[in-house]
C-alpha positions as CSV (number, residue, x, y, z in Angstrom):
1,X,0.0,0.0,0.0
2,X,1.3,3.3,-1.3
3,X,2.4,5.6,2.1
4,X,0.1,8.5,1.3
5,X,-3.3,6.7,1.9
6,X,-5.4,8.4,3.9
7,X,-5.9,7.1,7.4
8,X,-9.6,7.3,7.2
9,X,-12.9,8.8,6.2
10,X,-12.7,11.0,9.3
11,X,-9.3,12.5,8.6
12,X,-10.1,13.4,5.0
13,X,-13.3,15.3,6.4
14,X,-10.8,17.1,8.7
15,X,-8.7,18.0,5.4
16,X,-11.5,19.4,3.9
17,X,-12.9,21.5,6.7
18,X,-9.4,22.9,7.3
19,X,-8.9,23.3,3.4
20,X,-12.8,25.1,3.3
21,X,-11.6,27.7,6.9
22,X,-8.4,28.4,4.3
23,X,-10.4,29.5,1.3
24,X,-12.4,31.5,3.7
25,X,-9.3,33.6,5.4
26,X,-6.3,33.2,2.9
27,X,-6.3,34.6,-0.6
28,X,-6.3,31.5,-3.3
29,X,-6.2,29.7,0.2
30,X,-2.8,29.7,0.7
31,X,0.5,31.1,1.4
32,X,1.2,31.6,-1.7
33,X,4.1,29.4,-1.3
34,X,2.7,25.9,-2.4
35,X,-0.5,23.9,-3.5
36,X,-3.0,25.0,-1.2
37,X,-5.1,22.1,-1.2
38,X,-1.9,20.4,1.2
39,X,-1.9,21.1,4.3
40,X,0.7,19.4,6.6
41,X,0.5,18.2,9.8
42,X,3.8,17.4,11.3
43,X,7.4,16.3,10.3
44,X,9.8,14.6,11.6
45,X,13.0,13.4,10.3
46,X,12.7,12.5,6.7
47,X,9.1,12.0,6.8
48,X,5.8,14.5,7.0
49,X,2.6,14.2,7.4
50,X,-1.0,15.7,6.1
51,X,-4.1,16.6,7.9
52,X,-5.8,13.3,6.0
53,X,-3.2,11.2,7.9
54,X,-1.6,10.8,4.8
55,X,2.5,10.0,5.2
56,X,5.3,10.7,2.7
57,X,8.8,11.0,2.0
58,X,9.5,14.4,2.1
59,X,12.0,15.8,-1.2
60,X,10.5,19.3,-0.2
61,X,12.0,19.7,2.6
62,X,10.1,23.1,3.8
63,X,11.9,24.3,0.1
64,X,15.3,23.5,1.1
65,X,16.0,24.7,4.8
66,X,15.5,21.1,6.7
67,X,18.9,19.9,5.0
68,X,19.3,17.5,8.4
69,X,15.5,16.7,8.4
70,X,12.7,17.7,10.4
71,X,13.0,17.9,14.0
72,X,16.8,16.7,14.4
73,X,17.5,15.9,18.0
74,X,20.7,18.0,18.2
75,X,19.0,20.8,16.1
76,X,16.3,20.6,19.0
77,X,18.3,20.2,22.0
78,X,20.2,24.0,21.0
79,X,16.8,25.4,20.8
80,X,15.1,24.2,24.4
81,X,18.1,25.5,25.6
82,X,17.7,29.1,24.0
83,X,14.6,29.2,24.9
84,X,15.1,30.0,28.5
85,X,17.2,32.5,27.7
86,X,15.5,35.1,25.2
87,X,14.2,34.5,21.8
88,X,15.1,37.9,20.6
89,X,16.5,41.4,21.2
90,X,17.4,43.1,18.5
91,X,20.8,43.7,20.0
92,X,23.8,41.7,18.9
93,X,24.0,38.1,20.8
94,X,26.7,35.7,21.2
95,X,25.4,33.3,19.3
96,X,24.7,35.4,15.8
97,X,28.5,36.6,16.5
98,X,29.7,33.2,16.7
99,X,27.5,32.0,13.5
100,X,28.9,35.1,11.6
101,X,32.5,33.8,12.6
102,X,31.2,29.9,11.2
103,X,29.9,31.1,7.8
104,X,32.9,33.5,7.2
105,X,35.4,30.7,7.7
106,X,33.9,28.5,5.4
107,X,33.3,30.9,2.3
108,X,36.1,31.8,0.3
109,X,34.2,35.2,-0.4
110,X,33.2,36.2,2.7
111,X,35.3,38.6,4.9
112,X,32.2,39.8,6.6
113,X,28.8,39.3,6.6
114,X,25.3,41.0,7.3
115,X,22.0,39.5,8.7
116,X,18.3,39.7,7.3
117,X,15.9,37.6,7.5
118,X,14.8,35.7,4.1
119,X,17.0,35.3,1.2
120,X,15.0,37.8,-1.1
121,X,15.9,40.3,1.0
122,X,19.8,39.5,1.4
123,X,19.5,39.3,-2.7
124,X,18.3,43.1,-2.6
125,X,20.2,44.2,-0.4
126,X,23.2,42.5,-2.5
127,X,22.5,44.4,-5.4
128,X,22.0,47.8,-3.2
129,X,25.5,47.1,-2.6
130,X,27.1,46.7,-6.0
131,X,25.1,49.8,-6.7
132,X,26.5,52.1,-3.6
133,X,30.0,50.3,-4.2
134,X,30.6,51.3,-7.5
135,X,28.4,54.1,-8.1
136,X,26.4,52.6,-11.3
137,X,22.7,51.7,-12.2
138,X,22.0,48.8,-13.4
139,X,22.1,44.7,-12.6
140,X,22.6,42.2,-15.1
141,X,20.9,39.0,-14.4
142,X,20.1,35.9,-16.1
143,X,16.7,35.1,-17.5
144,X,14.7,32.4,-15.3
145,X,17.0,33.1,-12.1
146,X,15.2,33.6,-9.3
147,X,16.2,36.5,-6.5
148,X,13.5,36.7,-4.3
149,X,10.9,39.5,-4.6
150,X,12.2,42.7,-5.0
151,X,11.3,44.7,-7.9
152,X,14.6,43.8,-9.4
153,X,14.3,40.3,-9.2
154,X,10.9,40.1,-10.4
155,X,12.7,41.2,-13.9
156,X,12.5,38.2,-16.0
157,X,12.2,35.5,-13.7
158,X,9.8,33.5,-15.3
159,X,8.3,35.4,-18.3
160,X,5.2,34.6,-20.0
161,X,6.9,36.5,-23.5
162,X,10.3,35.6,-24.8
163,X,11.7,39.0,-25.9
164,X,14.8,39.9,-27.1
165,X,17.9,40.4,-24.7
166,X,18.7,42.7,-22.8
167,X,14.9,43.8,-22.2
168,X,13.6,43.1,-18.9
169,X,10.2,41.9,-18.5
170,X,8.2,42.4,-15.4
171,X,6.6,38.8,-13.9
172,X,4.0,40.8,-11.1
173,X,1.8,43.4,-11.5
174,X,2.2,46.1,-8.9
175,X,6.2,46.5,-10.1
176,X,6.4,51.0,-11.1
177,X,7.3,50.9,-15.3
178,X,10.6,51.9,-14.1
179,X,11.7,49.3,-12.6
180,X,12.6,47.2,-15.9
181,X,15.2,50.6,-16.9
182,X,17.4,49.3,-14.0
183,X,18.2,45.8,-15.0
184,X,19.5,44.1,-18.4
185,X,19.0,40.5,-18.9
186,X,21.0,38.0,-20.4
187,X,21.1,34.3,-21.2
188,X,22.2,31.5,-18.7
189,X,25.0,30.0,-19.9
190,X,25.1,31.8,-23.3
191,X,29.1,33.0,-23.2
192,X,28.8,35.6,-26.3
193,X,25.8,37.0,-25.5
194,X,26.7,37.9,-22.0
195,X,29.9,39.1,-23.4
196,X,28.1,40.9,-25.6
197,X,25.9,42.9,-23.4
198,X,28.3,43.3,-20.7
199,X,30.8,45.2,-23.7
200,X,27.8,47.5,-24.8
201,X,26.7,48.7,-21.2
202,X,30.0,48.2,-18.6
203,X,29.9,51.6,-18.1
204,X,26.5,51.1,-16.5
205,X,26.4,47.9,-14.8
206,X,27.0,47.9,-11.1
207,X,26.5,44.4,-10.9
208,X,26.6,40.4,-11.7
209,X,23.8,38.3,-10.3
210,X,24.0,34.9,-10.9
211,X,22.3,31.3,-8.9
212,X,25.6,29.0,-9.8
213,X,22.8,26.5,-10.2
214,X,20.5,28.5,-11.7
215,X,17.4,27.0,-10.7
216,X,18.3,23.4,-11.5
217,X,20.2,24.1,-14.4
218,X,24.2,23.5,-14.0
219,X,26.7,26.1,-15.1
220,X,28.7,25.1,-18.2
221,X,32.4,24.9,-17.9
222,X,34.1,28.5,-17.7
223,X,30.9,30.2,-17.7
224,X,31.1,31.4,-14.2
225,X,34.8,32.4,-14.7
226,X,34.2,34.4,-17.4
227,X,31.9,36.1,-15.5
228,X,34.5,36.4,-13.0
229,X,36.5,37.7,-15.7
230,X,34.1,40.2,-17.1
231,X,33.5,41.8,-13.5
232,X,37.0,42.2,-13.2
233,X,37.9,43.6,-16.5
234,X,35.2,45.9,-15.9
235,X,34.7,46.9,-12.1
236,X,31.5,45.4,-11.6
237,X,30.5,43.1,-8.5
238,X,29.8,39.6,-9.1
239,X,27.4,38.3,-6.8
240,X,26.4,34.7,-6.1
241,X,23.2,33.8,-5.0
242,X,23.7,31.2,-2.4
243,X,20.8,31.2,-0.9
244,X,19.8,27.6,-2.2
245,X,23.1,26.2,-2.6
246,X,25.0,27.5,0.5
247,X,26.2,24.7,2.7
248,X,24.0,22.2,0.5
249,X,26.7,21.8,-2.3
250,X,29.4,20.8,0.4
251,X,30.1,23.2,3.4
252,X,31.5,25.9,1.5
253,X,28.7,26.2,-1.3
254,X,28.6,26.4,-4.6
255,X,32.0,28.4,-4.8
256,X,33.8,26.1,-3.6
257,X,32.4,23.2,-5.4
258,X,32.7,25.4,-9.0
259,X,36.2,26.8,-8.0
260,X,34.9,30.5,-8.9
261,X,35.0,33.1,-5.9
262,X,32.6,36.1,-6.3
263,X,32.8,39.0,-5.2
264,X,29.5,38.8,-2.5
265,X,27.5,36.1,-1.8
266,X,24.0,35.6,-0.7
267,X,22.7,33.2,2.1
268,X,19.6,31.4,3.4
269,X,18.1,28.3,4.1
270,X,20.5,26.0,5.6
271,X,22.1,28.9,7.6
272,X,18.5,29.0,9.8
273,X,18.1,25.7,10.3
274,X,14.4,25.8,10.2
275,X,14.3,29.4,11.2
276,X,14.3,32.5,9.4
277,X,17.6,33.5,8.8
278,X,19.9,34.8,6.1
279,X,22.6,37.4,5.4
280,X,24.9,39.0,2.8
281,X,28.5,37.9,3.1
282,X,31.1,39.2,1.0
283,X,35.1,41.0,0.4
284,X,35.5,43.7,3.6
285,X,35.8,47.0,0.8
286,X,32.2,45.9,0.2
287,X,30.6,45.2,3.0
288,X,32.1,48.5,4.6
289,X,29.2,50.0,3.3
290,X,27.1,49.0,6.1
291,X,29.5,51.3,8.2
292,X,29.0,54.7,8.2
293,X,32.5,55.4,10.0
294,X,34.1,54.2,7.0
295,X,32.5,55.1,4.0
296,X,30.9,58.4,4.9
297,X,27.3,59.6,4.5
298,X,27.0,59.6,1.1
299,X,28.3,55.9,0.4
300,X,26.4,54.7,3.5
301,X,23.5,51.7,2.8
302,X,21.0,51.7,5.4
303,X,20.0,48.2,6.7
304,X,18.3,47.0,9.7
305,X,15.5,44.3,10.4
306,X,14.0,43.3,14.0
307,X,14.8,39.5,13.7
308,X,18.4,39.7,12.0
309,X,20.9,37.6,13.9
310,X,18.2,36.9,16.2
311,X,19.6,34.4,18.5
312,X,17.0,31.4,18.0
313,X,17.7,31.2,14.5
314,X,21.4,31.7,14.9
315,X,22.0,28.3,17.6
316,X,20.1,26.3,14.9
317,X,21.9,27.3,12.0
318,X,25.2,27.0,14.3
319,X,23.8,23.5,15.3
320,X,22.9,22.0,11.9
321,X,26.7,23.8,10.4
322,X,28.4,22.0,13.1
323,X,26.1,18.4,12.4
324,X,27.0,19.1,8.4
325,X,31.0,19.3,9.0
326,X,31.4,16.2,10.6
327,X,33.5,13.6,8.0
328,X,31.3,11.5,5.3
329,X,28.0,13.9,5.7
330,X,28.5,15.8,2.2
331,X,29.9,12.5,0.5
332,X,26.9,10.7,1.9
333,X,24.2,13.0,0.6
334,X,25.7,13.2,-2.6
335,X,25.5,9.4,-2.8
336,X,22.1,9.1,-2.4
337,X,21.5,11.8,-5.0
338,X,23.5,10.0,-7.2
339,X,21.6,7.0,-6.6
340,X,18.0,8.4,-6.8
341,X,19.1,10.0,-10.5
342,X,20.7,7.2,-11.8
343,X,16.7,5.4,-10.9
344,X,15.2,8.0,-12.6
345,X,16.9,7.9,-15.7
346,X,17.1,3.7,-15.8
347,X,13.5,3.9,-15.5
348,X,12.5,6.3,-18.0
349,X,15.3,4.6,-20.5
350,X,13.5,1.5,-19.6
351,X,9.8,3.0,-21.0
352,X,11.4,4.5,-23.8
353,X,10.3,8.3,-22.6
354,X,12.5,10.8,-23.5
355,X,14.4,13.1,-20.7
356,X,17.2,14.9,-18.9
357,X,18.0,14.7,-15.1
358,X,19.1,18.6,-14.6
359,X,20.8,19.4,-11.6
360,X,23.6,18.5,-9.3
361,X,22.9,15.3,-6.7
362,X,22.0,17.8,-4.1
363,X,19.2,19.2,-5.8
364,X,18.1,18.0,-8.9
365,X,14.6,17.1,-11.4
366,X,14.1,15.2,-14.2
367,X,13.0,17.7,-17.6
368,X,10.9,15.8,-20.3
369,X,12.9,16.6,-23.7
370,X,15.6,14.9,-25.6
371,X,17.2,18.2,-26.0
372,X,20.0,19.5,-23.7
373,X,18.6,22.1,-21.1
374,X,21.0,24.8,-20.6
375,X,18.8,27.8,-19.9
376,X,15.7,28.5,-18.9
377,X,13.9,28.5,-22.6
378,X,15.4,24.9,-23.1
379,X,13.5,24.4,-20.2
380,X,10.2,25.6,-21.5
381,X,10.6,22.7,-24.3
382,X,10.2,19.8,-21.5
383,X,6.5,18.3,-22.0
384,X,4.5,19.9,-19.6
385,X,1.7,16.9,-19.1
386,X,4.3,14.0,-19.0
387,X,5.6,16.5,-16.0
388,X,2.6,16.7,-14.1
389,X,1.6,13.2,-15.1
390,X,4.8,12.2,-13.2
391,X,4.6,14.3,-10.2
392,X,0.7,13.0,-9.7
393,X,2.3,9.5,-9.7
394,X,4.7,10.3,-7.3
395,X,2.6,11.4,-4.6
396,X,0.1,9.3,-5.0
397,X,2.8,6.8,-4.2
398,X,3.8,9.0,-1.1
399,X,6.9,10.8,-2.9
400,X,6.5,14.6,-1.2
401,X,7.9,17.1,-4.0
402,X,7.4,20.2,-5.7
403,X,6.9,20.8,-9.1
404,X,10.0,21.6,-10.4
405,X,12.9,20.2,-7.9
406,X,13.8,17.0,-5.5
407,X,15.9,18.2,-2.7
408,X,17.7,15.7,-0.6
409,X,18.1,15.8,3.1
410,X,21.0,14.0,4.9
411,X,17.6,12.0,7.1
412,X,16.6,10.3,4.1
413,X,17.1,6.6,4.8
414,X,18.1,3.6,3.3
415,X,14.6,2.6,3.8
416,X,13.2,5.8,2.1
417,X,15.6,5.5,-0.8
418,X,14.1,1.8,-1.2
419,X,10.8,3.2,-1.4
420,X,11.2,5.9,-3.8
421,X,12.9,3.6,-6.1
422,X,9.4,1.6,-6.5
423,X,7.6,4.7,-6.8
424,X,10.1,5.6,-9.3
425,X,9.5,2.8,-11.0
426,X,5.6,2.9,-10.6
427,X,5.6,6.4,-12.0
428,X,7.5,5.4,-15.1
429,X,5.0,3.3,-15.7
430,X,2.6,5.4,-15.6
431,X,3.8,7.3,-18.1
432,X,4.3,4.7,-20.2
433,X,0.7,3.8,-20.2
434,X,-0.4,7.0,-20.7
435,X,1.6,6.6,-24.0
């Protein structure tokens, strides 16, 4: 029997009725995060659990921040023991201090580093940075990266019309027609078009922001160091946004796992563990910008938030960083990644449907197309119903994702891995069926 069967009649009536009080108070229903029709219960470890009783292996993992799992007992232990001693105070603490000191450490990038809360705002405030830094305009970023929800980030992020780089296309309504003049747009992985752009506007580009994984899609060889290259050549900060694969692609990120060192980095996720937490870490002539003493009034960037470095957040993250440097974590999780594509792939080969597993073992999906995907319009060529078609299968066999990515968690089992193997398999042939 598949994991994700409901429990009974009586729990599915309490789904709806919670489902029915959510259409009521929430706009769409939701949190604008995620189906609203799921609501979950509880979590613990590599498992979760909805209000129909319904179990599942959990690839979701609250979008990437429960790297150890939910409800670690070490994770937990840090946090009863904060708790009787203040959950926040806007003041610096000990333990923020001490986090600050972990993440610098591990980043080749990062000389210092600033708190905020959610990595959308350590993205704008990144890019508010490159700005006051070099005294430009505008941010070249990649079409189909994703930056959080400023007004520059919601520049091209997912657009609905392919129009010709560099124009920026807003993805919201609400965003002032202005917004698109400050950022130029370019094509992930494309080396002579970035070139290209970068030699026709350096004079007005503050900045470089670039996911190394860009969304699931890997860099191509040398395309990050040109960029490198490019922002040297032409006094522009390059910016990484770390926010998904900071301490998830081995403990000093993406980086360090690519060999290219950017100028600033952004973090999130994983830093919180569980909590809301992230920060802007980057070369000390940068970051002095958040001090007034050193750069004056006029290259000052103003920056606070209640919860930054809040001290509940910070003996988590320092918790699950200390848990993720111990010998064999990253080479285990990258295992079972490995393992989990190489499933997806036999099986699909086996039904004769065409794919690509995009991503790295960390984080990765599979993208129904014979054709290469290297940006994001190669990924708007995957079949669309074979997608969803899969994904249905998936959960129905208790296989907890999102649409679009797998995340893996260092709790996931040998037991789970067993599991989603069949459900792999069932899934496949699914598809196969459906011809």
């Amino acid at each position: 029997m598949p994991l994700a069967t409901p429990t009974s009649d009586a729990h599915l009536d309490q789904l709806d009725a919670w489902q029915a009080r959510a259409r009521q108070i929430l706009p769409a229903g939701g949190f604008g995060n995620f189906e609203p029709e799921v609501i979950i219960q509880r979590g613990q470890g590599s498992r979760i659990w909805d209000e129909a009783g319904r179990e599942y292996i959990d690839y979701l993992i609250g979008s990437g921040p429960m790297l150890l799992g939910h409800g670690h007992p070490e994770v937990d232990e840090a946090i009863r023991e904060q708790l009787g001693k203040g959950l926040t105070f806007f003041a610096n603490n000990t333990a923020g201090i001490e986090l600050a000191e972990v993440i610098c450490a591990a980043l080749p990038c990062a000389d210092q580093l600033r708190y905020v809360s959610t990595g959308g705002e350590a993205d704008m405030y990144a890019m508010r940075l490159a700005r006051a830094h070099t005294g430009r305009e505008k941010i070249l970023k990649f079409e189909g990266g994703y930056h959080g929800m400023s007004a520059e980030a919601l520049m091209s992020m997912a657009p609905k019309t392919l129009v010709n780089f560099p124009l920026a296309m807003p993805d919201t309504a609400g965003l002032p027609a202005s917004a698109s003049d400050g950022v130029l747009v370019a094509p992930f992985n494309d080396f002579e078009a970035t070139r290209q752009i970068i030699a026709e506007h350096a004079h007005e580009i503050a900045g470089i922001i670039v996911e190394p994984l860009q969304r699931l899609i890997p860099p191509e060889p040398g395309f990050l160091a040109m960029l490198r290259a490019e922002a040297d050549a032409h006094g522009m900060v390059l910016i990484f946004d770390e926010v998904v694969t900071g301490f998830r692609f081995g403990y000093g990120g993406a980086q360090t796992l690519y060999g290219v060192t950017p100028d600033v980095a952004t973090l999130g996720k994983t830093i919180g563990g569980g909590f809301p937490l992230a920060a802007i870490a980057g070369r000390a002539d940068i970051m002095a910008h958040f001090d007034k003493a050193k750069v004056g009034e006029a290259g000052f960037l103003f920056q606070v938030g209640t919860l930054s470095g809040n001290p509940m957040a910070a003996v988590a993250g320092l918790k699950t960083l200390e848990i993720l440097r111990r010998p064999g974590t990253y080479e285990a999780l990258e295992a079972k990644g490995k393992r989990i594509m190489g499933c997806i792939h036999q099986n699909l080969e086996r039904v004769g449907v065409a794919h690509q597993i995009v991503g790295e073992p960390y984080l990765f999906d599979v993208v129904f197309t014979g054709q290469r995907v290297l940006s994001y319009r190669d990924g708007l060529k995957g079949d669309a119903g074979q997608s969803a078609a899969w994904n249905a299968a998936l959960r129905a066999q208790g296989i907890f994702k999102s649409a679009g990515k797998l995340y893996m968690s260092v709790a996931h089992s040998e037991e789970d891995l067993a599991l989603t193997e069949q459900a792999i398999a069932v899934a496949a042939d699914a598809l196969q069926k459906q011809g």
